[in-house]
Each structure stands twice: as structure tokens, then as C-alpha cells.
C-alpha positions as CSV (number, residue, x, y, z in Angstrom):
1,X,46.0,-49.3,68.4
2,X,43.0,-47.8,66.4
3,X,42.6,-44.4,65.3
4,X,40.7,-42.4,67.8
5,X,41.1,-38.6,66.1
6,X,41.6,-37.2,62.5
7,X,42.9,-39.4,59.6
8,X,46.6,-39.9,59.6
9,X,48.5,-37.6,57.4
10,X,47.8,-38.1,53.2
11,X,45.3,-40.4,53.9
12,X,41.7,-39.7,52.4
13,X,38.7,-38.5,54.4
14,X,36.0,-41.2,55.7
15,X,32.5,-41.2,54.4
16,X,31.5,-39.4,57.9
17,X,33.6,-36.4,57.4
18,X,33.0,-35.6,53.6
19,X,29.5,-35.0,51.4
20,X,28.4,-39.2,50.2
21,X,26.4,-38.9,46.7
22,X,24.5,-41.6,45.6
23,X,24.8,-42.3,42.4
24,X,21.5,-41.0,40.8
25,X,22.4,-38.0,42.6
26,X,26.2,-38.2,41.6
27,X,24.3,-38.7,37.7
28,X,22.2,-35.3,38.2
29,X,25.1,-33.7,39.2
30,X,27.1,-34.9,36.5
31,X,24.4,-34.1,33.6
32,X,24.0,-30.5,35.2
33,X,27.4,-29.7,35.2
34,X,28.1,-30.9,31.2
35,X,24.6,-29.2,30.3
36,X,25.5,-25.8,31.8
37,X,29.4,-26.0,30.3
38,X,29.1,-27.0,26.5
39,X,25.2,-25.5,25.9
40,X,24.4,-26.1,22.4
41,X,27.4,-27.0,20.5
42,X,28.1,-28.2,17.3
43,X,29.8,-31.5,17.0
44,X,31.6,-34.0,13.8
45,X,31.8,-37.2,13.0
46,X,30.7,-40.4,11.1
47,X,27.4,-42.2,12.4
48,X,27.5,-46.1,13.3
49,X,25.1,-48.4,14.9
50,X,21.7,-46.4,13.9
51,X,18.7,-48.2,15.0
52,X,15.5,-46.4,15.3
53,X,12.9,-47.1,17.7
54,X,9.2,-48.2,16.8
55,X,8.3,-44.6,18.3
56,X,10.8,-43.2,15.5
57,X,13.8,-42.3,17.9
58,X,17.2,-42.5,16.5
59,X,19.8,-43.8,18.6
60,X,23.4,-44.1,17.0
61,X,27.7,-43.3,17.6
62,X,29.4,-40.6,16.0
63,X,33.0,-41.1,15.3
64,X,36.3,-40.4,14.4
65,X,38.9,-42.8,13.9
66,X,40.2,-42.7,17.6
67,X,37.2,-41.8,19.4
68,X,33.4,-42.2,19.2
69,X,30.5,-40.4,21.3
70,X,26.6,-42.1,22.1
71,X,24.5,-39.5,20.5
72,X,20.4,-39.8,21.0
73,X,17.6,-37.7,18.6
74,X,14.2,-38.0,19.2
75,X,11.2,-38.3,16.7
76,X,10.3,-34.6,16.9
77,X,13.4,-33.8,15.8
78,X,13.8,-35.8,13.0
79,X,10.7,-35.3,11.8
80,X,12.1,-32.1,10.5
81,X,15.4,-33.3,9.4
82,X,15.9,-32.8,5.7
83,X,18.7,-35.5,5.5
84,X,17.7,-39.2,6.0
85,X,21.0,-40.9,8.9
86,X,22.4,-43.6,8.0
87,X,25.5,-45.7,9.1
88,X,29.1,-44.2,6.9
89,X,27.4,-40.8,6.4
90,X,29.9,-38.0,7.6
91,X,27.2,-35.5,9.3
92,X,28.1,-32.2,11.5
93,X,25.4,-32.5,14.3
94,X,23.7,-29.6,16.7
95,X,22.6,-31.2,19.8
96,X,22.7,-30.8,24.3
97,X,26.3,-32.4,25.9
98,X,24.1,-34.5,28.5
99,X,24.2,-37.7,30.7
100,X,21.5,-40.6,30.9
101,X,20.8,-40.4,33.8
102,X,19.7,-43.9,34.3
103,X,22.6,-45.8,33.0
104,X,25.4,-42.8,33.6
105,X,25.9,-42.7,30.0
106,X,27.1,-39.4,28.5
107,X,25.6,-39.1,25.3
108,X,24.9,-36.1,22.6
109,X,21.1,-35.4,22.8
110,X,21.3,-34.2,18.7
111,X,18.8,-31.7,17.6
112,X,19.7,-31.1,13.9
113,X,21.8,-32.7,11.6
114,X,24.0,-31.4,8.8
115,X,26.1,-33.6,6.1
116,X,29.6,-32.5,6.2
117,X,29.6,-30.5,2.8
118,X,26.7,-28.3,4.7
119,X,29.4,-27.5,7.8
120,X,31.6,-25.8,5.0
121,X,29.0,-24.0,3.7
122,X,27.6,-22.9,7.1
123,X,31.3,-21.9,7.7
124,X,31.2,-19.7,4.6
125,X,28.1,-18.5,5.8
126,X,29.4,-17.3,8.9
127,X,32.2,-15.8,7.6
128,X,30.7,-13.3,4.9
129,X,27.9,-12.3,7.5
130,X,30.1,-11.1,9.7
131,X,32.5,-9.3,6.8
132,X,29.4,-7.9,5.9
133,X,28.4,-6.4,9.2
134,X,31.7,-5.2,9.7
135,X,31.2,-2.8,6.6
136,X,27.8,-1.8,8.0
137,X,25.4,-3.5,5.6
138,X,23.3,-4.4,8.3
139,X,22.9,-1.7,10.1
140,X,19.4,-0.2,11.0
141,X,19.7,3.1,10.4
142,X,21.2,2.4,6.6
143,X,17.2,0.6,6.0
144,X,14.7,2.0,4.0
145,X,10.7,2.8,5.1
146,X,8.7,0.7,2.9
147,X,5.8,2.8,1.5
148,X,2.8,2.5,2.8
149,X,0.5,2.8,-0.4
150,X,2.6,1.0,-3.2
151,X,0.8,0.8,-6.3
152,X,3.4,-1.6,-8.5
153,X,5.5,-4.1,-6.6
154,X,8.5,-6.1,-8.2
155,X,8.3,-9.4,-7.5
156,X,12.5,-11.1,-8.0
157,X,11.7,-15.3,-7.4
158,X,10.8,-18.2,-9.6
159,X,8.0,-17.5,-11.9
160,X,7.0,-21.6,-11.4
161,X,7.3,-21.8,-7.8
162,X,4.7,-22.1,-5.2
163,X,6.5,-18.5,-3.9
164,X,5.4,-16.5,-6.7
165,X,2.0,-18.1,-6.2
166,X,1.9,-17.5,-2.1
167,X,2.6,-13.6,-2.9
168,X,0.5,-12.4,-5.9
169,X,-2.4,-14.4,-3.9
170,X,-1.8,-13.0,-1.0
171,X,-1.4,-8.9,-2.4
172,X,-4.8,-9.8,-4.7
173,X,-6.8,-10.8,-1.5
174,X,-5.7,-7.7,1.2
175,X,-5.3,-4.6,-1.9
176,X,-6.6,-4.9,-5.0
177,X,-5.4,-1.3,-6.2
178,X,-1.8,-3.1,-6.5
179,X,0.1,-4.2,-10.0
180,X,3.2,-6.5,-9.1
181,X,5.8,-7.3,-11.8
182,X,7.7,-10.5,-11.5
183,X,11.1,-10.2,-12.7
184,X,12.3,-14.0,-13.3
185,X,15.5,-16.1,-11.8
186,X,16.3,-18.9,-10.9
187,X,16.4,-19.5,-6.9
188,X,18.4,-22.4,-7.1
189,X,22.0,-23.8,-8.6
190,X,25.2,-22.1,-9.4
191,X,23.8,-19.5,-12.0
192,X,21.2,-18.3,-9.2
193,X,22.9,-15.8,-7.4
194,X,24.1,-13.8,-10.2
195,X,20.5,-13.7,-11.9
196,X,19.2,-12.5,-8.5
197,X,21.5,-9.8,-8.4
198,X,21.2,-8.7,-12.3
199,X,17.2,-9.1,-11.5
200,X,17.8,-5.9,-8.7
201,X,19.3,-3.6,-11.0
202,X,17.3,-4.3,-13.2
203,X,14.5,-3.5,-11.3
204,X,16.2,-0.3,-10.0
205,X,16.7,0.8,-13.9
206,X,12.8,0.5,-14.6
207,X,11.7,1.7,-11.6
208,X,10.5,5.1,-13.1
209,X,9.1,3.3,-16.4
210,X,7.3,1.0,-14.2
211,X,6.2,3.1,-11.2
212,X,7.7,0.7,-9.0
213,X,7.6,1.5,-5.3
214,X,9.2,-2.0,-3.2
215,X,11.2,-5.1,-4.3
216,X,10.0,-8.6,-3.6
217,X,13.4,-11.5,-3.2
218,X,12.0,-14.6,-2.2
219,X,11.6,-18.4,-2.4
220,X,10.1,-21.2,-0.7
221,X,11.7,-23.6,1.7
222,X,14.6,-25.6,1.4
223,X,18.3,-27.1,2.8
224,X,21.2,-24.8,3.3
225,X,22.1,-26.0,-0.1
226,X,19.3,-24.9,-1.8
227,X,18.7,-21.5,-0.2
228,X,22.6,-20.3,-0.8
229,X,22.1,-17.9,-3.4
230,X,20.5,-15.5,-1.4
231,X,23.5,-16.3,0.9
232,X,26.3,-15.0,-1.9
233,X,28.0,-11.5,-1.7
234,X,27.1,-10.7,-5.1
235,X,23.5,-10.5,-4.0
236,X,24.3,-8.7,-1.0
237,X,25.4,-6.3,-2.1
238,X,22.5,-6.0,-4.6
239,X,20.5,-5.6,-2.3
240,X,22.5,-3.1,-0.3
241,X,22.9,-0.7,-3.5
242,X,19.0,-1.0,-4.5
243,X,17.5,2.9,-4.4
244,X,13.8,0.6,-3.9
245,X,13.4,-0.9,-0.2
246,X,13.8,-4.4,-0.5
247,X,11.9,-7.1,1.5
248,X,13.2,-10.7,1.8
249,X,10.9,-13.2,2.4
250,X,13.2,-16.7,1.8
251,X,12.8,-20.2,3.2
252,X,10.4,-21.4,6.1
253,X,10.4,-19.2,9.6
254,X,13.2,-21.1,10.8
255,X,15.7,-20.3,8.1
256,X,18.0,-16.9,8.3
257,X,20.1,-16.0,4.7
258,X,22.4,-12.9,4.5
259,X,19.3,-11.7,2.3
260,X,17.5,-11.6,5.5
261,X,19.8,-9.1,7.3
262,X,20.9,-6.9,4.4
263,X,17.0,-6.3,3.2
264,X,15.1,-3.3,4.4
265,X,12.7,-5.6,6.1
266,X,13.1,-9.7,6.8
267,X,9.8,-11.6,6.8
268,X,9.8,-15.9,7.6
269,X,7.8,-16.5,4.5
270,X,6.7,-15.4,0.6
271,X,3.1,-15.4,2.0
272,X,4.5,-12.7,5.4
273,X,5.8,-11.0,1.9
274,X,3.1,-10.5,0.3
275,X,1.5,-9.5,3.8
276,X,3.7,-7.0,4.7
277,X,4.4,-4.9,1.1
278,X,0.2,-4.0,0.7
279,X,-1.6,-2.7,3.8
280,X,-5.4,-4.1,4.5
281,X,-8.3,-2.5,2.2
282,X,-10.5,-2.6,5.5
283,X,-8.0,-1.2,7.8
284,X,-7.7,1.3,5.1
285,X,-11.1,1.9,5.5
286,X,-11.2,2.4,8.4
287,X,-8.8,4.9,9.0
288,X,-10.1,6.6,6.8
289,X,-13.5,6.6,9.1
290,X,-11.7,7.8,11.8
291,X,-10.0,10.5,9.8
292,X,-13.3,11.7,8.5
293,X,-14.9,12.1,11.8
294,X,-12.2,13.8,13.5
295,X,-12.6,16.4,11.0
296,X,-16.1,16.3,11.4
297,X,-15.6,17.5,15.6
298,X,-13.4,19.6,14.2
299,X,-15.7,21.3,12.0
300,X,-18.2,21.4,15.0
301,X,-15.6,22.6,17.5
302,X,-15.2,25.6,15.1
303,X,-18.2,26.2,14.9
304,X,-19.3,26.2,18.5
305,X,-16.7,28.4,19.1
306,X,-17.9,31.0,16.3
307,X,-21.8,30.5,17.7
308,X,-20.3,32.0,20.9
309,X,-18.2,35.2,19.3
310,X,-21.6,35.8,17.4
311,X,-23.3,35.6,20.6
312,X,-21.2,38.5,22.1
313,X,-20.8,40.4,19.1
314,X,-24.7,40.3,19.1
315,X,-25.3,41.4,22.8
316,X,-22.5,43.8,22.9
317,X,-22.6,45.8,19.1
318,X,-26.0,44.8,18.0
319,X,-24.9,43.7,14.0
320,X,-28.0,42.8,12.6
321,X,-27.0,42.6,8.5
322,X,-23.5,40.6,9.6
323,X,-25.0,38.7,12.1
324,X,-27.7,37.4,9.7
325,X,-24.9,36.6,7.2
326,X,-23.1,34.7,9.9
327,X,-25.9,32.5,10.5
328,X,-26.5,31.9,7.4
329,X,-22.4,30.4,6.7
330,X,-23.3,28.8,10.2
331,X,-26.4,26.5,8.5
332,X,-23.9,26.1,5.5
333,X,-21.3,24.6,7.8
334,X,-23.9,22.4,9.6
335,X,-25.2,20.8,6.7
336,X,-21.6,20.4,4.6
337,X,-20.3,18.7,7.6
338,X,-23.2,16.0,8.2
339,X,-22.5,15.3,4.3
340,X,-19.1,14.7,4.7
341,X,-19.9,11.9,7.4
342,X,-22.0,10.7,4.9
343,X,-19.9,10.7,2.5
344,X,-16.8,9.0,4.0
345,X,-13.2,9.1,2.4
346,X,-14.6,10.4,-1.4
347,X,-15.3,13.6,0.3
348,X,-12.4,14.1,2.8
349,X,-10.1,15.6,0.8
350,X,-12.2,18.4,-1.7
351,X,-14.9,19.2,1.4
352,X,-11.6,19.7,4.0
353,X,-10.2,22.3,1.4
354,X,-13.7,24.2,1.0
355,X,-14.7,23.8,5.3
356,X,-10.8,25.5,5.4
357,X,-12.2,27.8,3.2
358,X,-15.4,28.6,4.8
359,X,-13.8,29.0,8.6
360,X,-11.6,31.5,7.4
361,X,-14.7,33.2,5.8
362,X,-16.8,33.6,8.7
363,X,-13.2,34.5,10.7
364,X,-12.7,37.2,8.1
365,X,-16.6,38.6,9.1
366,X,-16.5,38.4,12.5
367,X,-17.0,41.8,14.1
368,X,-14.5,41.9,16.9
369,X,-11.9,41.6,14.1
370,X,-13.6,44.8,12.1
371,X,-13.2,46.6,15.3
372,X,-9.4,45.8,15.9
373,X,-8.6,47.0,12.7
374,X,-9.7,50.6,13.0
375,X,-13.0,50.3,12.1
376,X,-16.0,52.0,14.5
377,X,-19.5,51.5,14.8
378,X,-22.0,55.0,16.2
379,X,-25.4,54.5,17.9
380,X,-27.7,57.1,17.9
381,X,-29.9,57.9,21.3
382,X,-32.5,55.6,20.3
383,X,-30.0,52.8,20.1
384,X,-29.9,52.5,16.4
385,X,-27.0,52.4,14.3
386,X,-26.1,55.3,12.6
387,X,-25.0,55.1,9.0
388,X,-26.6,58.7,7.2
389,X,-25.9,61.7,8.5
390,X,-29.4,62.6,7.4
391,X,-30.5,60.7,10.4
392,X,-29.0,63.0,13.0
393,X,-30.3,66.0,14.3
394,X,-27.6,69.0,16.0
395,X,-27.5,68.5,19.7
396,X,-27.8,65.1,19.8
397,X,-25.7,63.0,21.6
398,X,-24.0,59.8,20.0
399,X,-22.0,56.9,21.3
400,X,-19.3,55.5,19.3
401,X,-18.1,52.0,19.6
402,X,-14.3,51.4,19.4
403,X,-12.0,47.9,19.4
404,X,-11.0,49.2,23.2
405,X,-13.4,51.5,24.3
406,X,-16.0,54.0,24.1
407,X,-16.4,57.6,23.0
408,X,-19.2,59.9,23.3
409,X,-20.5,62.9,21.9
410,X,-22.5,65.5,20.8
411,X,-23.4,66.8,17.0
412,X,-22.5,70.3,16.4
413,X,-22.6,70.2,12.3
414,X,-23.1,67.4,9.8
415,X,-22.5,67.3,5.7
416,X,-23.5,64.8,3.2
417,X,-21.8,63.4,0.4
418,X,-22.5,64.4,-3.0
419,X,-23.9,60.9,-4.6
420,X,-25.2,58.6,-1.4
């Protein structure tokens, strides 16, 4: 009797009750899944059965002595590789956990490749930048402002390198008003890291005797091998104690040393070095332009503002000998201030001091401050300013002008002094 309802008990489900993948789509599925677990993941082993492509693709197992793994890495990627595979060499590779698709293979899509003795040093690496951040040695607020005029830079790399070339070029073309010192070590080798870090005090010592304002560490591009001095403690910790900000430009863009994260600033190059450390002569310039005429509104703002209190004073009080005076400092003002647009940055700092100078002047002679401080000011009744008794007559009336008000009055009696 056939079945006519559900499966039997323990038996499995037929095709029409349960999702049916075919098996491109069982492959996706497959490639998605390993791709979203493992990420990028670093893996060991021996490569066998290289062949390269005629488009330069490397195809080739890694093993062990139980187990083996297909592992693919295409020409862009090994145009960059600084080791050459070969069948028997022990390599740690970076690379994508992945299936091909087309033939359901599972496969390590390699990215970078590493001889063995490189994964012990990367371990070491790892290890001693994260002792370091423990103790704080990376932390931002520990890090230095880099000055933004320097006028000597020490320079701690190779004095034969294309680095040392790549820098002092680089300073010479964007600020000439720069002298850089090059304090010589090797970059390379066992004895490396301890010159580096003898270099920095050094440096430190003479940085009175030699005006020094920033350190320079740097190098040009290499393996992990050849960049691990700037990857010891001893020059961390160099680096760390240096009273001078430090900049560390080592390697390519791609490569990171402890260097990198204990320095006051990281840049990807000796050339982004020599960039960052001196500032642009034209963008120098032109700050300085902009500086100039904003003092230059200034100026005019002040002096728009006076024209107006000179106005009133005018109207109101009728100052004839200050008010000439006043326009006289006013004519002054105009013409220093047109010559110190003129004149640009040579000027800026000697004809600020004296326009300082001069606003507080013409503040110090403005009437309405006379008048605050006590002073008064009598009109006769022709309207003229009365400063000689000899020019009053008894019974006539006077008006006296005070800060807050006026008083009027008439003349009983008046004596002149002995000598006027």
C-alpha cells in the first residue's frame, strides 16, 4: 500500500516538502557562508604544485604533513610580493577562506605572503605593540604639537639612502628659511636599532646648541625584515622620552612599525616627512595677505567710528583747535594704512604697533572723554568759546557745557591771573 500522508517516522523529507538547491546555488551558498566566518585570516604551511599562469596567476597547495589546502593568488597580488613562491618554501600566507564556485573547490584566495621566519617576527611585533599601548606610549594626548615655523630640523636615517635624498629635497623646494642636520645610522641589520636610539638622545642633548625644533626617523621601503629596527623597544622608547616631537616617516604607505604609533606624528613616506615638518612659503604668504588686510578693515573700522565721535563732538561743543588736530591724525591714519597694504608682511608687525599707538592717541583727544573727566567748556552769548576772562563783560549771561548736562549763568565779577 503506498504512502498517501507524511513520511513514515525517521524517514527523511522528500524533495516536495523541503528547500532543493542546485548546486551552483548550493556553491554560492557555501562560498558565502566560509567568506563571512573566517574573513581574512592568516594561514601556514609548505607550498607544492606552483604553476603560474601566462597572465602571471599563481595557483599552488599549502601543506602540512597530514593535511593540504588549494590556495589561488592573482597577478595583482604578486606583483607586490617581496618574496619569489616556490615549491618546499615554508610561507605564512594572508588570504579570503573561499569556494570556486565553478568546480566546488574550497580554496585560500592568498593576498600576501610571508616566509615563516617573518610570522615570528610579526608575532614579536604584535606582542610589544600591544605591551607598549598597555603602558600608554601610544596614547594621543601624551603627543607633541609639531611647530609650525621650525628653522633647524634633525634628520635620524641613512646618510646614502634615497630617504635622506626624498626629505632634504623635499624641505629645500616648500621653505627655504630651514637648516636640517642629519644625524647618521644605519636603518638596517642588528646594530640598527640601538644607533637609532643613541641618534635621539643625541639629538635631544644638542637641541639648544643646534636650535633644533622637530626630529626626522625615517627610511625607505622594505620587508618586515628590513624595517625591524624601527620595530625594537629600545627605539621606542627613544622616541617616547624625546623632549623634540618626533615624526616617523618609514617604509612605503602600506607599512606600519611601532615607530609609527609611538611618534608625535606617522606619515607613509620620507617625502610626506619632509612635507609635513616645513609649512608652504606661498601659503605662508598668503596668510600673511590675509592677516595684513584684516588689520587694514580694522584700521578703517576705527577710524570710521572716530570720523563719527568727531562729527558729534563737532555739532554739539564746537572744538575748532582739537577737531583740526583730529583731522589731521585722521589723514595720518589714512595714508599709514594704504602703506601697510602696500607693504604686505615687512610692515605688519612695526606699523600694527605704531596704528595701536595712534588709535589710542586720537582716543586720548577725543572730547567726550575731556568732558567725563571733569573738564568743562563756557560759551559766551555770541556762541564763542570763552577762555579769558578779559572777554566777558558783568551781566552777561554764559552757558557752560558739562559731561551730563548744562549750567547757566550770569557774570557778577571776574579776576585775571597775574602772568596770562
Amino acid at each position: 500500500m503506498g504512502n498517501t500522508g507524511s513520511n513514515p517516522l525517521g524517514s527523511d523529507p522528500g524533495p516536495g516538502e523541503e528547500e532543493v538547491y542546485s548546486v551552483s546555488q548550493l556553491n554560492k551558498e557555501a562560498r558565502y557562508l566560509l567568506e563571512k566566518q573566517f574573513g581574512s585570516i592568516w594561514v601556514e604551511g609548505e607550498v607544492s604544485n606552483l604553476h603560474v599562469s601566462s597572465a602571471g596567476h599563481s595557483y599552488f597547495t599549502l601543506k602540512e604533513e597530514d593535511s593540504e589546502i588549494d590556495a589561488v593568488m592573482f597577478a595583482g597580488d604578486a606583483s607586490g610580493l617581496d618574496l619569489e613562491l616556490e615549491d618546499g618554501k615554508s610561507v605564512i600566507a594572508r588570504g579570503t577562506l573561499t569556494v570556486y564556485e565553478r568546480r566546488g573547490r574550497y580554496q585560500l584566495r592568498v593576498r600576501e605572503a610571508r616566509e615563516v621566519g617573518e610570522g615570528k617576527l610579526q608575532k614579536r611585533f604584535q606582542e610589544l605593540k600591544k605591551k607598549l599601548k598597555q603602558e600608554g606610549l601610544f596614547d594621543e594626548e601624551v603627543k607633541q604639537k609639531l611647530p609650525a615655523f621650525p628653522e633647524a630640523i634633525g634628520i635620524i636615517t641613512s646618510p646614502t639612502g634615497a630617504a635622506i635624498r626624498d626629505i632634504v629635497s623635499t624641505m629645500a623646494e616648500r621653505y627655504k628659511s630651514v637648516t636640517g642636520y642629519v644625524f647618521p645610522v644605519k636603518v638596517q641589520g642588528e646594530e640598527a636599532g640601538e644607533q637609532i636610539a643613541e641618534a635621539l638622545k643625541k639629538a635631544n642633548e644638542l637641541k639648544s646648541e643646534l636650535g633644533l625644533d622637530v626630529l626626522i626617523v625615517s627610511r625607505g621601503g622594505g620587508s618586515l625584515e628590513d624595517l625591524w629596527p624601527f620595530n625594537e623597544e629600545v627605539v621606542a622608547r627613544a622616541i617616547f622620552a624625546s623632549e623634540l616631537p618626533v615624526v616617523s616617516g618609514v617604509g612605503h604607505e602600506v607599512d606600519f612599525t611601532i615607530s609609527d604609533f609611538v611618534a608625535d606624528v606617522r606619515v607613509p613616506t620620507p617625502t610626506a616627512a619632509g612635507k609635513r615638518v616645513v609649512p608652504e612659503s606661498s601659503e605662508i604668504t598668503n596668510k600673511v595677505d590675509t592677516l595684513v588686510k584684516r588689520l587694514g578693515n580694522r584700521v578703517k573700522a576705527e577710524i570710521r567710528e572716530r570720523e563719527v565721535e568727531l562729527d558729534r563732538a563737532r555739532s554739539s561743543y564746537g572744538f575748532r583747535y582739537p577737531l583740526r588736530k583730529l583731522e589731521d591724525m585722521i589723514q595720518d591714519y589714512d595714508e599709514l594704512s594704504e602703506k601697510l597694504l602696500d607693504r604686505g608682511s615687512e610692515a605688519l608687525g612695526d606699523r600694527g604697533d605704531r596704528l595701536e599707538n595712534l588709535i589710542e592717541r586720537l582716543s586720548l583727544a577725543n572730547p567726550t572723554r575731556l568732558l567725563r573727566k571733569g573738564y568743562s567748556v563756557t560759551y559766551g552769548e555770541s556762541g564763542r568759546v570763552i577762555s579769558d576772562p578779559k572777554n566777558v563783560r558783568t551781566d552777561e549771561s554764559l552757558k557752560t557745557v558739562l559731561h551730563k548736562g548744562i549750567i547757566r549763568s550770569v557774570v557778577t565779577e571776574t579776576e585775571v591771573e597775574d602772568g596770562e
